[in-house]
C-alpha positions, 0 to 999 in steps of 0.5 A, a space after each residue: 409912745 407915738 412919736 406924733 403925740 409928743 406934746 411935753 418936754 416930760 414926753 420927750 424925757 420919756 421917749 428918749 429913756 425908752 431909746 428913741 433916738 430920732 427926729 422927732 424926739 429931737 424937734 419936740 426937744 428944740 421945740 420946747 426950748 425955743 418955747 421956753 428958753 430957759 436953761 433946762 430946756 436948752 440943757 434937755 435938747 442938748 443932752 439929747 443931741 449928744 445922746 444921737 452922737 453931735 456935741 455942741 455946735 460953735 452958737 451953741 458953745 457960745 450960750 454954754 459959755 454965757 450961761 456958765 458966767 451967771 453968777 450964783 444967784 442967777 444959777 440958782 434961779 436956772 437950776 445950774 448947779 449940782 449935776 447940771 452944772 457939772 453937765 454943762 462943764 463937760 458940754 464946754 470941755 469936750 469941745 475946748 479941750 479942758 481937763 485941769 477941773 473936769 466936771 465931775 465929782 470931786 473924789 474923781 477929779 484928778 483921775 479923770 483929768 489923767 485919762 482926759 489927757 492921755 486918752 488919744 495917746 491910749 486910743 492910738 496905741 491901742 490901734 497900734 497894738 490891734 493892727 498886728 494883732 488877732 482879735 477875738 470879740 467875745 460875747 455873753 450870750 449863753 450859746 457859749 456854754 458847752 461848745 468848749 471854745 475856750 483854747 481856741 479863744 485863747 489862742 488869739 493875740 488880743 481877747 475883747 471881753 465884757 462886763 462881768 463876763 464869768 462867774 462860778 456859772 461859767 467854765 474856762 473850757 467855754 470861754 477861755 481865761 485871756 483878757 486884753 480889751 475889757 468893756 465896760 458900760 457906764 453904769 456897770 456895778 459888778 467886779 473889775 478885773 485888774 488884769 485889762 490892759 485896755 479899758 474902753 468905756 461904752 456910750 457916746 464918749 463918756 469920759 467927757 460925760 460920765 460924772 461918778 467913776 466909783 468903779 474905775 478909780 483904783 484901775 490903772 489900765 489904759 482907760 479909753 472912751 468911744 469918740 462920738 463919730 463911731 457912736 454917731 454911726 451906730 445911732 443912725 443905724 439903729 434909732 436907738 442907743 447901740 448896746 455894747 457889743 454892737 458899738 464895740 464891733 462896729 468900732 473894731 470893724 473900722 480899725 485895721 487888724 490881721 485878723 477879727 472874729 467874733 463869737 458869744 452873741 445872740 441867743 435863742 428864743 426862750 433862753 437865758 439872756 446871760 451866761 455868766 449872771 443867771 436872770 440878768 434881762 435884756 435892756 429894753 431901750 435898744 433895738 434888738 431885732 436890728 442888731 441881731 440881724 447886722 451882728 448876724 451878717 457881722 459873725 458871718 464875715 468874722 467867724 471864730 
């Protein structure tokens, strides 16, 4: 879609689903919220905002926390309740701080509100355990099939992995069996493994975002978000949404560690996407060829 024809705040929904996270995406979102100014365009704009990595502004607080007053049958009227309302909560708690209620629903209330609560003590114990550690960043490109990398893997003191990252696809001599670090994008429907001791949740710091936690209810690992400035600078980089792989490199690039590498990204042209799901396609909404030539630079620097 050309960025100049965006006339609808219908277009702009679409622009921004497709992954196109730039300026004017955003001004076509304020633009029909000035015109407008009802609270699903103000919402619209904002949850765009946060989509580039900024949470609400001080003015902005202030509007969320005059439009959380209405009263039912305002609410009503404005289309604030259901998810919307929990969204619009979460706007205000990210910023206040609250995590007694979070907006969420109601089965994950408790759990999320623990996480809420420890998950600054989760992120500096793990840069804590990082800075004397080796740490390996392993992918789930296909290239690691056959190269028998899984002992070497294995021989570092703390293994990043994602997703469903094996299966009965997969071999350990390829890709080791250690699991330190387990990532997991928001909308991830596979098996949980229990033995993480680490659970970084991808996306703009989704544990002040995400509503439904199905799949991390019963996971008693230290469960950690991506702080918003460390998502922020991927979004700059790339105008698009960063996968996981890349946010997650980039977040370790900047915490101090002994030693980094990485391996498992990237594939060749024609070949299979992943190698532990067969079929599995690639999303379309980030910027690959981008970030195929920065994690290109990336593994370079850091080679298993």
């Amino acid at each position: 879609m050309n960025s100049s024809k965006i006339k609808s705040a219908t277009e702009a929904q679409q622009a921004s689903r497709a992954g196109r996270y730039d300026c004017n995406v955003l001004h076509s979102f304020r633009y029909h919220w000035q015109q407008q100014q009802t609270f699903e365009r103000w919402l619209d704009y904002m949850i765009f905002k946060r989509q580039l990595g900024y949470p609400l502004s001080p003015a902005h607080l202030k509007l969320a926390q005059h439009w959380s007053k209405n009263n039912w049958l305002q609410r009503l009227r404005s289309n604030l309740y259901g998810h919307r309302a929990r969204q619009l909560q979460n706007l205000i708690d990210e910023i206040k701080g609250y995590s007694a209620t979070p907006g969420v629903k109601k089965p994950f209330q408790q759990r999320v509100a623990g996480w809420r609560q420890q998950e600054a003590a989760n992120f500096n114990e793990l840069q804590r355990r990082l800075s004397n550690a080796s740490v390996v960043v392993v992918g789930n490109s296909p290239n690691l099939a056959e190269q028998t990398q899984g002992a070497q893997i294995d021989t570092n003191d703390i293994v990043v992995r994602f997703n469903q990252y094996a299966s009965e696809h997969t071999q350990e001599r390829d890709i080791g069996e250690k699991l330190g670090v387990w990532v997991m994008a928001p909308g991830y429907q596979g098996p949980v493994p229990n033995n993480a001791e680490f659970v970084i949740v991808t996306g703009p710091n989704m544990l002040w975002w995400q509503q439904n936690w199905h799949a991390l209810q019963e996971h008693r690992g230290k469960i950690i978000g991506v702080p918003l400035e460390y998502w922020r600078q991927c979004v700059q980089l790339l105008a698009a949404p960063p996968s996981a792989g890349f946010l997650i490199v980039k977040l370790l690039k900047q915490l101090q560690m002994k030693q980094l590498s990485i391996t498992g990204f990237g594939i060749q042209q024609g070949s299979p996407y992943h190698h532990a799901i067969k079929g599995h396609k690639a999303v379309s909404r980030h910027n690959w060829d981008t970030e195929s030539t920065i994690m290109t630079e990336w593994m370079h620097q850091h080679r298993l």
